[in-house]
C-alpha positions as CSV (number, residue, x, y, z in Angstrom):
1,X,3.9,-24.3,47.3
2,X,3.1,-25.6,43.8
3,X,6.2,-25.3,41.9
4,X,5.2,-23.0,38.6
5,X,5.5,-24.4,35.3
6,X,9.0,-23.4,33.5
7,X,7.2,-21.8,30.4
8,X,5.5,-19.3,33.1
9,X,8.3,-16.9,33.0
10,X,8.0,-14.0,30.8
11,X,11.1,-13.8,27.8
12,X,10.9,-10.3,26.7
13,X,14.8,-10.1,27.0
14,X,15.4,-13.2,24.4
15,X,16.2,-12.5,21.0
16,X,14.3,-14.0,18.1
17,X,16.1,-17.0,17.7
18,X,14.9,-18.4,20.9
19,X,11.0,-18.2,20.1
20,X,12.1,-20.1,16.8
21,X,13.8,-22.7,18.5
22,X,10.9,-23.3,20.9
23,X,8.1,-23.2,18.6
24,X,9.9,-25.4,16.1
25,X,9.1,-23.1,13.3
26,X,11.9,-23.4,10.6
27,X,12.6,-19.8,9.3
28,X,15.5,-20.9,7.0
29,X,15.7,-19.6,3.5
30,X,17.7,-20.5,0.9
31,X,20.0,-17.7,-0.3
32,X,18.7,-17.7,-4.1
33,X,14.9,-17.5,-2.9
34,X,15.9,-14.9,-0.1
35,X,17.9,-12.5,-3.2
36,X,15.2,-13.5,-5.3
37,X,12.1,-12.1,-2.5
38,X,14.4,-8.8,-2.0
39,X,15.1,-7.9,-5.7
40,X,11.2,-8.6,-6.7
41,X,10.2,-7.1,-3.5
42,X,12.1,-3.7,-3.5
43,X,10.9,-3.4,-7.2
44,X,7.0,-3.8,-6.0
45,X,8.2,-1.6,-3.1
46,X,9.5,1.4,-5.1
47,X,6.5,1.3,-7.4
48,X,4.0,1.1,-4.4
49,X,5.6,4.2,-2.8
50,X,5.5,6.1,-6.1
51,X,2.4,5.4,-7.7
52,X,0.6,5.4,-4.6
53,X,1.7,8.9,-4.3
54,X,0.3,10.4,-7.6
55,X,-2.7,8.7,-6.3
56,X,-3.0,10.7,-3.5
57,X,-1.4,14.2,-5.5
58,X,-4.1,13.5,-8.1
59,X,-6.7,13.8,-5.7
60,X,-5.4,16.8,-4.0
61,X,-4.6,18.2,-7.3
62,X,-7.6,17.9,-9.5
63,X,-10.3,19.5,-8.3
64,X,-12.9,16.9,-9.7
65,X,-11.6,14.4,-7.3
66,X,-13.0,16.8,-4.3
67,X,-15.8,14.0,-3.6
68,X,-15.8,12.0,-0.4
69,X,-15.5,8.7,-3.1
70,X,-12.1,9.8,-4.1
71,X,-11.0,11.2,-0.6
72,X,-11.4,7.8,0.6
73,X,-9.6,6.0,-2.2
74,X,-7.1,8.7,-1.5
75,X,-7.2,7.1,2.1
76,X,-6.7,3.9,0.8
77,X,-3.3,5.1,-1.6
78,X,-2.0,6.2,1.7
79,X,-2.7,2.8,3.4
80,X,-0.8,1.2,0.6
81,X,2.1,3.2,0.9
82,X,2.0,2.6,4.1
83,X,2.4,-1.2,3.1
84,X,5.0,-0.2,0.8
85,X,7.5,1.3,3.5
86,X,6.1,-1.9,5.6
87,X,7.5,-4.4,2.8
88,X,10.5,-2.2,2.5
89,X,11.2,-3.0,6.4
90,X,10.3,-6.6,6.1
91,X,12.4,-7.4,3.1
92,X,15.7,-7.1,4.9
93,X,14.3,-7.8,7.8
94,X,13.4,-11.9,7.2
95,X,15.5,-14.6,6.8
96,X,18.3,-15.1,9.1
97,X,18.3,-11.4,10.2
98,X,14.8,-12.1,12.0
99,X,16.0,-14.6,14.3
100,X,18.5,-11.6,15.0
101,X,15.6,-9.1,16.2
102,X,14.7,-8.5,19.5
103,X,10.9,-8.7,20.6
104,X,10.5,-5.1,20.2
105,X,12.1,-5.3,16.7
106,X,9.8,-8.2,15.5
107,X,6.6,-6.1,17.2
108,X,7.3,-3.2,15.5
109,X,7.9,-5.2,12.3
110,X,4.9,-6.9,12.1
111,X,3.1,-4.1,13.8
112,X,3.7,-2.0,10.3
113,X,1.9,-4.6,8.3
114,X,-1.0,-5.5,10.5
115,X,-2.1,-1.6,10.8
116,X,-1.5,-1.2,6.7
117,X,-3.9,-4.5,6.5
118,X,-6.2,-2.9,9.1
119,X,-5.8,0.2,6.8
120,X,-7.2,-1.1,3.3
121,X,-9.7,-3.0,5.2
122,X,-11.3,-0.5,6.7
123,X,-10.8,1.9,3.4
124,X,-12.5,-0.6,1.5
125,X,-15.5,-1.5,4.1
126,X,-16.2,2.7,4.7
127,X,-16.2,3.0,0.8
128,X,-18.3,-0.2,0.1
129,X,-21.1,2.1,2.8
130,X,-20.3,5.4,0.9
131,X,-20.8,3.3,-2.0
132,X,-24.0,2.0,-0.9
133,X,-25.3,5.1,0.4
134,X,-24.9,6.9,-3.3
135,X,-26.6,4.0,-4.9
136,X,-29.7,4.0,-3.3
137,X,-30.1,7.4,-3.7
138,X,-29.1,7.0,-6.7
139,X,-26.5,9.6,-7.4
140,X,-22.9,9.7,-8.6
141,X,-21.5,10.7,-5.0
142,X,-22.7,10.6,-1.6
143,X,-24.2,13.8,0.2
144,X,-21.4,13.0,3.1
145,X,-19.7,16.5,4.3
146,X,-15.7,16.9,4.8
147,X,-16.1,16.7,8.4
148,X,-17.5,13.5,8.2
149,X,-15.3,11.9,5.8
150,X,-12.4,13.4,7.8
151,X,-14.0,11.4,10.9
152,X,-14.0,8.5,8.7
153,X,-10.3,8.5,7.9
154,X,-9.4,9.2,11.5
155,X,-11.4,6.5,12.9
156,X,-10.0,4.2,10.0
157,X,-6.3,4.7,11.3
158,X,-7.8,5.0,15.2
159,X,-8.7,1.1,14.3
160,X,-5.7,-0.2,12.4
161,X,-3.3,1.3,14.6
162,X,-5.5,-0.5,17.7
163,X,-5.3,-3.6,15.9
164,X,-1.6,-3.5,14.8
165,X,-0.9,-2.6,18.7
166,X,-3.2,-5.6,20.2
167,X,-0.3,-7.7,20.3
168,X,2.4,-5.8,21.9
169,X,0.1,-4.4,24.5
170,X,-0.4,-8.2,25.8
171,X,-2.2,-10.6,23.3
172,X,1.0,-12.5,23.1
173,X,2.5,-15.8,24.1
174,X,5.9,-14.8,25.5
175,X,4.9,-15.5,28.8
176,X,3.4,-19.0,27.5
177,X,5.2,-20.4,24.9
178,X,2.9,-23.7,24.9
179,X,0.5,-21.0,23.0
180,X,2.9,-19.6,20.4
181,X,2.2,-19.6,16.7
182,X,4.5,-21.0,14.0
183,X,4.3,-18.0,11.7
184,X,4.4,-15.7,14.1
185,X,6.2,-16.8,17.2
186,X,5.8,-14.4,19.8
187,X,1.6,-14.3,18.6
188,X,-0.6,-16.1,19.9
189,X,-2.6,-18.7,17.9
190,X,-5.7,-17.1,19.4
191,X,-4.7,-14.0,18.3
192,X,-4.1,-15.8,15.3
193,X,-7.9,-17.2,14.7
194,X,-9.2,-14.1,15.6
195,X,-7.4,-12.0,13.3
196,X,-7.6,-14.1,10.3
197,X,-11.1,-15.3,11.1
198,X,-12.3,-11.5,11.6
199,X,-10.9,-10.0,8.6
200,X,-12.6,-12.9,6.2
201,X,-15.7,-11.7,7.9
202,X,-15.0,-7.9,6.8
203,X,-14.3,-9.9,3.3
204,X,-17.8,-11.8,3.2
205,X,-20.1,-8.3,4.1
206,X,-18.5,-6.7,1.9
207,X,-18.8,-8.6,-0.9
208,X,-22.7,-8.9,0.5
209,X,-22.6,-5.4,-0.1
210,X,-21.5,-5.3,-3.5
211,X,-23.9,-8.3,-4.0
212,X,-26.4,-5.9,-3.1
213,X,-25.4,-2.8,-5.0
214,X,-25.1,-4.7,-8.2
215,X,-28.7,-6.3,-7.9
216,X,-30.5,-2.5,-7.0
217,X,-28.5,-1.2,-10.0
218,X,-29.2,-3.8,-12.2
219,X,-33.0,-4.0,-11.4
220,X,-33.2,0.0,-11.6
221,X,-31.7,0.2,-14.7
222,X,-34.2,-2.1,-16.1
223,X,-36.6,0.1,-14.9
224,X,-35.2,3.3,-16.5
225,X,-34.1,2.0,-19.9
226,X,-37.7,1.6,-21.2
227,X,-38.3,5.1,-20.3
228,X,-35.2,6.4,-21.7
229,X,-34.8,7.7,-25.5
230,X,-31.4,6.5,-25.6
231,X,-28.9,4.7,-23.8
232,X,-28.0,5.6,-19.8
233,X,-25.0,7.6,-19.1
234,X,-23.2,5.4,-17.5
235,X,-20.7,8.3,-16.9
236,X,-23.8,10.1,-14.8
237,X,-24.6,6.9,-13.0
238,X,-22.9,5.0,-10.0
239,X,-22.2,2.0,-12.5
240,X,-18.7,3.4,-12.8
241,X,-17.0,3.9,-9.8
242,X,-18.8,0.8,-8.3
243,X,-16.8,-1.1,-10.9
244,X,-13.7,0.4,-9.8
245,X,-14.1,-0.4,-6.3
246,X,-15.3,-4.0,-7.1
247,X,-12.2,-4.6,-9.5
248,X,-10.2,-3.1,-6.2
249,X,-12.3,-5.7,-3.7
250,X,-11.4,-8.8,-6.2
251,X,-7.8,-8.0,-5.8
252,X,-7.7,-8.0,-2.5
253,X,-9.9,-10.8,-1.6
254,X,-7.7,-12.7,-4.6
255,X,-4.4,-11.8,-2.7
256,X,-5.0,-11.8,1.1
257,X,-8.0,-14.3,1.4
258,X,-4.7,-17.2,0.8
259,X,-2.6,-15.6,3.8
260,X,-5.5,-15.7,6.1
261,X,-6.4,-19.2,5.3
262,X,-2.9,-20.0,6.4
263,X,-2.9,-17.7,9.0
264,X,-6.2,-19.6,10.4
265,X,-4.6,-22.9,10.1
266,X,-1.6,-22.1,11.9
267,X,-3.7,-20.7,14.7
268,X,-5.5,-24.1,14.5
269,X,-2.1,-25.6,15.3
270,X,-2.5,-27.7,11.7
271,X,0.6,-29.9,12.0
272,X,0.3,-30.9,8.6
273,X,-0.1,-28.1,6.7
274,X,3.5,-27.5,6.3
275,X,2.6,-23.1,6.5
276,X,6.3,-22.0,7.0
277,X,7.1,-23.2,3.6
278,X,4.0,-20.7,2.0
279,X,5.2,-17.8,3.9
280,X,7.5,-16.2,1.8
281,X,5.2,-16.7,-1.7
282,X,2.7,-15.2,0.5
283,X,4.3,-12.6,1.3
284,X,4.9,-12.0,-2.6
285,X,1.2,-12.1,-3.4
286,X,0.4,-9.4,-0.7
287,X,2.6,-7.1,-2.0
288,X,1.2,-7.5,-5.6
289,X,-1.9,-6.3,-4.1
290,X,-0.5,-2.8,-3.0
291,X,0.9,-3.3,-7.1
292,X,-2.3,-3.3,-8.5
293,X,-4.2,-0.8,-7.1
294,X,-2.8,2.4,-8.4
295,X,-2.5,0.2,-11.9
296,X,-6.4,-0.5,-11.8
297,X,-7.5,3.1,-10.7
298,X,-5.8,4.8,-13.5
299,X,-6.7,1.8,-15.9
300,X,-10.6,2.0,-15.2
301,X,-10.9,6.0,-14.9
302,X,-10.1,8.0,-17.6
303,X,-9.6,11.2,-15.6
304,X,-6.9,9.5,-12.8
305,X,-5.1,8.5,-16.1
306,X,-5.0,11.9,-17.6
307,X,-3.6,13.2,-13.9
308,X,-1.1,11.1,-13.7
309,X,-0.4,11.9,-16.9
310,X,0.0,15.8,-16.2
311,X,1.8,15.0,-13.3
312,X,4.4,13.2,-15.0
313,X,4.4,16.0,-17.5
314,X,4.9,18.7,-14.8
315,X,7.6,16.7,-13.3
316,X,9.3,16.4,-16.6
317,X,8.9,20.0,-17.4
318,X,10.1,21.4,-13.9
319,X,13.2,18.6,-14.0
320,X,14.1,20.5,-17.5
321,X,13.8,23.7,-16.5
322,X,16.0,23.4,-13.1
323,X,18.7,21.9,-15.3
324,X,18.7,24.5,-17.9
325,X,18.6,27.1,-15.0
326,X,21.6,25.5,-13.6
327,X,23.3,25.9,-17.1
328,X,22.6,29.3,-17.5
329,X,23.8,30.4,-14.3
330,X,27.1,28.1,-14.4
331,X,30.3,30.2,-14.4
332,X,33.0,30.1,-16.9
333,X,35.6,27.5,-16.2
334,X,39.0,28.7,-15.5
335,X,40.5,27.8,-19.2
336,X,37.6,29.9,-20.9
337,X,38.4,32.6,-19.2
338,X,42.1,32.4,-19.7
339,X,41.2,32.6,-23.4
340,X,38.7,35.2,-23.5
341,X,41.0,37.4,-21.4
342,X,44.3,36.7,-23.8
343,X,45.2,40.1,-25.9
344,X,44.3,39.5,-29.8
345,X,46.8,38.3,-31.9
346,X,48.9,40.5,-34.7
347,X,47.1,38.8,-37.4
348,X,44.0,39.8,-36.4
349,X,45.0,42.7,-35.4
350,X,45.9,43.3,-39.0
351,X,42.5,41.7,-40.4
352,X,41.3,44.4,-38.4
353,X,42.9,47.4,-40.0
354,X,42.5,46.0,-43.8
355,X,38.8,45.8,-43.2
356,X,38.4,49.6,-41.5
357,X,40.5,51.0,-44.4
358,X,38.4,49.2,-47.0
């Protein structure tokens, strides 16, 4: 019998700490930079999970948002609060606490952030298509039903969770550690690749889509202006939202397109690249993405800025109006009733009768 190869065994039982050790990958941090990544970080985090919140209650809210644009962008507030509670995890989850986890542990965490990437991904492909589709028929929203936009959504999280899952259910290395990744140390570096070199992919066709958009708008409004009395209404035109999205696409090319790179080198096995040292900063710049979103949907249109803004107001109001419902219903403390129930004095007893006989 052929004696099998010691790394053959399977180590689902081993803690963290021993994938680490194999791999060579150096997770130590620094006890300034690690306070530093969790005070920044839970900031981000809280303003993720709020803001991405009154995204989603301003579309449910305002009835002008009822458009399978907004639905989806909707969609897309919910994957990035999903990213938010997935950062929350992370945060005090790194460091010396992940050598700590146990292989379920680590799945789980890096399973939260895979399917929130998956998430905005696919938002952001589906409403690059919806956006497309508008265009060339050149209206201000698509002609898509409810039903279909609800079979969008459900087929975007069918996907991410998949693709969060592939790992755990077996695109792993713990039964080969000659194929673990430095990053990750229970992936596989072909899992790695694939990842990293799909999602740059989803990056390039969509911004071929938006390549496309912009040159069918730009030559049709050429078309139309000479035609035109006055100026177009951009308001009445795709031109606005398409700006939106494309500010929203440039974010998130700007902050994840780094992280895969690194991700594709370490699934290269790049010896030189030094990628546990970026980690951490990466980590940073992908939660500033799940930052900015909310910011540049209520920055470029007028009417999510004015929701929010009633939103806050109807906070405010209904925070007052507990409290002074609270007051009003309060009983009297013990001492004010001590004194309202004490007998009057003589003297004013006497004030009393001088003013009835006057």
């Amino acid at each position: 019998m052929v004696p099998l190869p010691q790394n053959s065994s399977c180590h689902y039982n081993e803690s963290m700490s021993f994938f680490y050790n194999k791999n060579g990958g150096d997770d130590k941090w620094d006890s300034a930079q690690l306070i530093l990544v969790q005070v920044v970080g839970s900031l981000f985090c809280c303003f993720i999970l709020v803001s991405n919140a009154m995204v989603i209650a301003a579309v449910v809210t305002n009835k002008r948002f009822h458009y399978p644009f907004y639905y989806l962008l909707a969609n897309l507030a919910a994957s990035d609060f999903l990213a938010g509670i997935a950062y929350v995890y992370l945060m005090f989850n790194t460091g010396p606490v992940s050598r700590k986890l146990t292989v379920r542990g680590y799945f789980i965490r890096q399973g939260l952030l895979d399917i929130s990437l998956s998430a905005s991904l696919a938002n952001l492909l589906v409403i690059a298509l919806e956006r497309y589709i508008s265009v060339m028929n050149w209206k201000v929203h698509s002609n898509l039903t409810k039903r279909r936009v609800t079979l969008l959504i459900v087929l975007v999280w069918a996907i991410s969770i998949f693709m969060g899952a592939v790992p755990s259910l077996g695109w792993n290395c713990i039964c080969d550690l000659d194929r673990c990744s430095q990053l990750a140390p229970i992936f596989s570096r072909s899992y790695l690749i694939f990842w990293s070199v799909s999602n740059l992919v989803v990056f390039l066709v969509m911004v071929a889509i938006y390549m496309r958009i912009y040159t069918y708008v730009k030559k049709k409004t050429s078309v139309l202006m000479p035609h035109t009395s006055g100026s177009i209404n951009r308001k009445r035109t795709p031109i606005k939202l398409i700006k939106t999205v494309m500010v929203v696409l440039g974010a998130f090319v700007f902050c994840w397109t780094p992280g895969l790179v690194v991700l594709l080198l370490d699934g290269l096995n790049c010896q030189r690249c030094n990628v546990m040292k970026l980690k951490r900063w990466l980590l940073l710049l992908a939660v500033l993405n799940s930052v900015m979103n909310p910011c540049i949907y209520s920055y470029k249109d007028e009417e999510m800025w004015t929701t929010f803004k009633n939103l806050m107001r109807c906070i405010g109001n209904g925070t007052r109006r507990q409290r002074s419902t609270k007051a009003n219903s309060r009983p009297l403390s013990s001492g004010q009733d001590t004194v309202n129930s004490q007998p009057p004095s003589e003297e004013l007893k006497s004030d009393n009768q001088g003013i009835l006989k006057t």
